[in-house]
N, C-alpha and C positions, 0 to 999 in steps of 0.2 A: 644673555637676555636680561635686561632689563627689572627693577621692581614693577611689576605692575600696579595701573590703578585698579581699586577696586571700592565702589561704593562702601561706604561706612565702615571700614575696614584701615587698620594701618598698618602698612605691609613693612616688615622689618627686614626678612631674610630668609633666602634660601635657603630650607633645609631636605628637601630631597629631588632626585631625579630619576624618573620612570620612562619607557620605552614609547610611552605617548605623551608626557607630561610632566610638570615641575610644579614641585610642590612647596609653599610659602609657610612661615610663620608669622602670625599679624595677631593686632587686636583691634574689639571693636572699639568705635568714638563714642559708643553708649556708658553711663555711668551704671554700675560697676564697670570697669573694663574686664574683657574676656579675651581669652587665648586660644586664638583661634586657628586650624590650619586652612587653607585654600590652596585646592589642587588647581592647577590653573594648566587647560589643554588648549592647545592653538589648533583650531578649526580650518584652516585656510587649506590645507594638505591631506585632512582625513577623506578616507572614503566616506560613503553612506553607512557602511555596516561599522565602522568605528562612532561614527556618531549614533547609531543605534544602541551600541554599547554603553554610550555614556548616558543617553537617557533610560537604559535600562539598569544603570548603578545609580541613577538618580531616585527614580521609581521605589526601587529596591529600599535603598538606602531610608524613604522615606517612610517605607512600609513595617521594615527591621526596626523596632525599638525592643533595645535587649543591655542588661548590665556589660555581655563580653563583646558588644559589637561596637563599633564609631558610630558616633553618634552624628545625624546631618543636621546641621542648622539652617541655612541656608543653599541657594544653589542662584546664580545670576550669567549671565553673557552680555557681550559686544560686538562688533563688527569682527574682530580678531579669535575671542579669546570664550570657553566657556569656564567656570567657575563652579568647583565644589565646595561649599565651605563646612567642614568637620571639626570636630572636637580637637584639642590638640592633647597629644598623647608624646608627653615628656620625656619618656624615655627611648622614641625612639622604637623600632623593629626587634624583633627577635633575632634576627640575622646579627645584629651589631651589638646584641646585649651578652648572645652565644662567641662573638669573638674576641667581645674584650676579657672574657670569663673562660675561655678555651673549653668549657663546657663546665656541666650544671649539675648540683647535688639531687640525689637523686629525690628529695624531700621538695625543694623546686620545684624538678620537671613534674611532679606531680599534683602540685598546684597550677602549673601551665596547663597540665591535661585535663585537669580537672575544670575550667575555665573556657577551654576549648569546647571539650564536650559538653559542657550548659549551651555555647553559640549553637552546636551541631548541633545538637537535641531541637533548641526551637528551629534552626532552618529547617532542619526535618519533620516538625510539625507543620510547615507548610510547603513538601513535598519540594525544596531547594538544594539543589546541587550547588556548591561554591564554584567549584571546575578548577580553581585556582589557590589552592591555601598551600604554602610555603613559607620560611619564617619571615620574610620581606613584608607580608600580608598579612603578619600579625605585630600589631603595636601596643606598646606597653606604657601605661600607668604605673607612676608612683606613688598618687596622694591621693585621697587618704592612704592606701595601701596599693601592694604592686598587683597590677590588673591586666590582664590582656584583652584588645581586643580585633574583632576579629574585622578587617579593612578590606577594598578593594574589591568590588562584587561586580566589575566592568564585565566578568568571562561567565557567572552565574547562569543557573536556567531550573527552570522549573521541566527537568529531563522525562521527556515522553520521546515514543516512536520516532513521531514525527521530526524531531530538530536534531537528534540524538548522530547524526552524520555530520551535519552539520557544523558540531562542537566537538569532533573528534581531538581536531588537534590545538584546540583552546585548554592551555595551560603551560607550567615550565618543566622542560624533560626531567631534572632529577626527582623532582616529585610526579611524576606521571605515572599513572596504575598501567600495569602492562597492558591489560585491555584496549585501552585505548592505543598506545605504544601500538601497538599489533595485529590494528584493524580488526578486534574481535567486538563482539558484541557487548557494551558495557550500561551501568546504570549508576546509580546516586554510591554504588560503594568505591568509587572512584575516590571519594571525599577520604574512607578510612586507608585506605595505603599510604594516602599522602600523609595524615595525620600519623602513622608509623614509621615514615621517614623522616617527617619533623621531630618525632619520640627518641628517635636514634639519635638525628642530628645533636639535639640538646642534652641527652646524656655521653655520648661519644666526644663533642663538637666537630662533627663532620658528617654530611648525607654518605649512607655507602657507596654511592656510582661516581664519586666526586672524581673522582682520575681515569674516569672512561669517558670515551669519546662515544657518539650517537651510537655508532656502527657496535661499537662492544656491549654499549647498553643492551641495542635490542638482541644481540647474540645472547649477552645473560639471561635475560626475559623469555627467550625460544626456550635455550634448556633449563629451564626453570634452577639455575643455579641458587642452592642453598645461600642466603643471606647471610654471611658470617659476621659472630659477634667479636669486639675484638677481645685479643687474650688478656688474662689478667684482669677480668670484669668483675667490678663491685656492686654488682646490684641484687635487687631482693627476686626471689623467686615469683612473686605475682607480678613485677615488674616488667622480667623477661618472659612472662604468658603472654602478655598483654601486647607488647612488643610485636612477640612472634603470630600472635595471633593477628595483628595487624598487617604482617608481613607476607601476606601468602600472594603467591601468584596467579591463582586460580580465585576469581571473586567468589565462588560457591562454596569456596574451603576457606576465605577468609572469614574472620568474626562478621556476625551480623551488626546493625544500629542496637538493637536490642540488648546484645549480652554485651555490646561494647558499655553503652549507657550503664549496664549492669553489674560493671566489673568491679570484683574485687580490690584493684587497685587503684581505680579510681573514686572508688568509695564517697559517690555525689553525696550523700546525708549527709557527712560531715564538711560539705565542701564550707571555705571562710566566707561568710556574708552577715551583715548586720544583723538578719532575725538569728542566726545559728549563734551570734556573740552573745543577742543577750537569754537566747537558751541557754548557754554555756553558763551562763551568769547567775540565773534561775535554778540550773543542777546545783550548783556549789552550795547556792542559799539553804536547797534544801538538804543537802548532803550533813553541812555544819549544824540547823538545826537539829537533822537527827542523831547527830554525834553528842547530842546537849543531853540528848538521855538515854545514850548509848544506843540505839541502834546501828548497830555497824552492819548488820547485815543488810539492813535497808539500805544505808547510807553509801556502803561500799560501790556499787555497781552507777551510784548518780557521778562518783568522782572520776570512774573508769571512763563514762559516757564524754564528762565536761573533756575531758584530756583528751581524746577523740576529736572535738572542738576544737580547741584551742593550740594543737601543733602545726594547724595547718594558718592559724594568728601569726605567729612566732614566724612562721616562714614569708607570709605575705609584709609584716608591718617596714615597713622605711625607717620609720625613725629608731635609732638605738636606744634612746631612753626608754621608749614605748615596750621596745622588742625587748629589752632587757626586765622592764616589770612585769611582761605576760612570760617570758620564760622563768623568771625566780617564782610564778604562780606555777605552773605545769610542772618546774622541778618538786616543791610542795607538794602540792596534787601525788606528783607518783612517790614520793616518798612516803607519803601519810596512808597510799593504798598498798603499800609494802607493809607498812604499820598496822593496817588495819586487819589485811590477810593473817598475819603474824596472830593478832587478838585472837581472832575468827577461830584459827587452825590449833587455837590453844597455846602458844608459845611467848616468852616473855618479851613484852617491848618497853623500852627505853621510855621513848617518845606520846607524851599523852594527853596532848595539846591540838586540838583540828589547827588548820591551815587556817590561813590570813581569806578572805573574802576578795574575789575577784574585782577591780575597780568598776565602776557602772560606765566608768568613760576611760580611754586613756589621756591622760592629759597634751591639749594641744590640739585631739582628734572629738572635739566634745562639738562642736558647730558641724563637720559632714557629716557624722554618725546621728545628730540630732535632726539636721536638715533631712537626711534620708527618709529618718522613722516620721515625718510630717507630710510627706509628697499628700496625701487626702488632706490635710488640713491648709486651706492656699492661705488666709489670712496669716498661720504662721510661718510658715514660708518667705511669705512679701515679708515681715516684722524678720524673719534670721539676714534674709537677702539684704536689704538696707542696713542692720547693723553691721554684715561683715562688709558693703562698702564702707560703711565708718572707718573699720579698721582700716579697711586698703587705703583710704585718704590720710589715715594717721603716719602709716608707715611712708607714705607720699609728703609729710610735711606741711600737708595741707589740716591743719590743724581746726580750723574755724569750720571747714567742711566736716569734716569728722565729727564735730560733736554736733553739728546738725543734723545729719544722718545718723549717730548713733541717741541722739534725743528722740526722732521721730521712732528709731525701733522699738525704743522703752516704752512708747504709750502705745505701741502695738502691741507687744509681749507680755507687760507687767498685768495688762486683764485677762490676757489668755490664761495665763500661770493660777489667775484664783480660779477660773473653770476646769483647770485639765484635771482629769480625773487621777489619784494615786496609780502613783506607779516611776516606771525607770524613766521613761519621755519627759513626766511631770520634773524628776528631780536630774536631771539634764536642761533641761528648759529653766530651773533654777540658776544651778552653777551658770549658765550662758549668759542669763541678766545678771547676776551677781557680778560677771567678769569686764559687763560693757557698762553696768553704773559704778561699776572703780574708777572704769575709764574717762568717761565721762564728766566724774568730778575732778577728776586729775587736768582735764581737759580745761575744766569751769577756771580752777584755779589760780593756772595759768594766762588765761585770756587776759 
């Protein structure tokens, strides 16, 4: 098949193929350019209930706004062809991130699950069965950090009585809840087995039923054969609860949404998201002040809390600079609350210097974490959006562009910055104009 045309769109290259559909990589002809994907399904051959499908992943898709799901931008058709157009998610599927990695630290998978269950939490706030989540259907983000999310909502339903026959056999057999498998009566906990064989997959790298054929699977599913882990297993004890607890044959003996949400190993409070960073950032501040006059017993439990925070930074961040300054901060952190225990418990220490102060930004990561914390502020948004085209034209060579664009964001920003009120937004929104009127003059001088 051919590149397709697609309005306002500039379609580069195939990068995947599904059982109804081929999926592109494009960008748009709007300035900034954006990276875009577009599923592109050829209509000529679908039944009616296929096309049902995809305006029900259209629907959906538009309804879902969520950090771990794809995001739809648009959606268009032709005489041939219908079009999704989606965020594009760099890295690719879980399927192909678990096979280049033969599988995955256990510190990972638990940021993947952690990520998952935020998508599942909100589907299940409005009563949403996926029908279909498998790693193929989870795509993954790098930047600012690594993100999953959660795709492909064509087999989804909002599960009652009624349609619940209907979608028995909508989804892919190795992730299929036996219930379903075996014509028993099933509901929305279809979603958690699968999400335990995706759990397996990524710390094992392989589903269990991988080397059995239909007829064996549902032989295992009759006699409710013990899921074996394999030997020689390095994982943590809430880990494999978690697991097993996902893994049960019987829905009524598997975990509930509830304790699942609740589990100890997945531990949402700490899950890594911009407001938890700059909590994390807030403990430290006040951890070191009170170490300024000796409060250790105050202070001790704020450093314990941030470190909680921040392991799961250290696991999500992409860049090695980055990950390297938030890990020699956590190494710190746990050192200094070894140190400080030692004080507490009466025992001598060495060490008698608090740690270094978390940075407010990681360097490089200072415009998406700033643009984030602005989403309610649109005027500065529009003033980040135009300077970081600046940049993109800069790195484009497009030089005369660039500093037009990065002029027009400075008499955006520079008045913001004397209104924003103290604080971490205020002095991020600083460094940001400091960074694009370097640029700028750099720009001027050349001209």
């Amino acid at each position: 098949m051919s590149l397709p045309h697609v309005n306002g769109y500039e379609v580069v290259e195939k990068i995947g193929v599904g059982s109804f559909s081929v999926v592109y990589k494009a960008f748009t002809k709007t300035v900034p350019k954006e990276i875009v994907s577009i599923k592109c399904i050829d209509k000529r051959y679908q039944k009616k209930t296929f096309a049902d499908n995809v305006i029900k992943e259209i629907t959906l898709l538009k309804l879902l706004k969520h950090d771990y799901i794809v995001r739809l931008i648009d959606f268009m058709w032709d005489v041939k062809y219908i079009f999704i157009i989606t965020e594009y998610c760099d890295e690719g599927d879980l399927s192909n991130f678990i096979r280049k990695r033969h599988k995955l630290s256990e510190p990972l998978v638990k940021t993947f699950m952690q990520q998952l269950a935020l998508a599942l939490k909100f589907l299940h706030g409005y009563k949403i069965c996926h029908m279909d989540l498998k790693p193929q259907n989870l795509l993954l983000l790098s930047k600012p950090a690594l993100r999953l999310k959660v795709a492909d909502f064509g087999l989804s339903q909002m599960i009652s009585s009624q349609n619940a026959e209907e979608i028995r056999y909508a989804g892919s057999l190795l992730y299929m809840a036996p219930e379903k498998l075996l014509h028993q009566q099933f509901d929305a906990r279809v979603d958690l087995w699968s999400v335990g064989i995706i759990m397996y997959e990524c710390l094992f790298g392989r589903p269990p039923f991988i080397n059995l054929n239909t007829k064996k699977i549902v032989e295992v599913m009759y006699k409710k054969q013990p899921i074996e882990l394999p030997a020689n297993i390095n994982i943590s004890p809430m880990c494999e609860n978690l697991l097993l607890a996902l893994l049960k044959y019987q829905p009524e003996q598997r975990i509930t949404f509830e304790a699942y949400f609740d589990h100890e190993f997945l531990d949402l409070v700490h899950v890594a998201s911009s407001d938890n960073y700059l909590l994390a950032i807030r403990l430290v501040e006040e951890a070191i002040s009170l170490d300024g006059t000796k409060q250790y017993a105050e202070s001790l439990p704020k450093y314990k809390e941030a470190c909680k925070y921040l392991e799961g930074f250290v696991t999500i961040e992409t860049d090695p600079n980055r990950r390297a300054v938030l890990n020699q901060r956590l190494q710190e952190y746990t050192a200094w609350i070894n140190t400080l225990t030692d004080i507490l418990d009466g025992k001598p220490s060495t060490q008698t210097t608090s740690p270094q102060l978390l940075p407010h930004y990681v360097d490089g990561n200072n415009y998406e974490m700033l643009r984030e914390m602005s989403t309610t502020t649109p005027n500065l948004v529009t003033g980040l959006d135009i300077g970081n085209s600046g940049e993109l034209y800069y790195a484009e060579g497009k030089k005369q562009l660039a500093l037009e664009k990065l002029t027009s964001a400075l008499s955006l920003l520079i008045p913001l910055l004397s209104n924003e009120p103290a604080g971490i937004r205020k002095d991020m929104l600083h460094l940001q104009i400091q960074k694009w009127l370097t640029l700028a003059e750099c720009l001027k001088q050349h001209a």
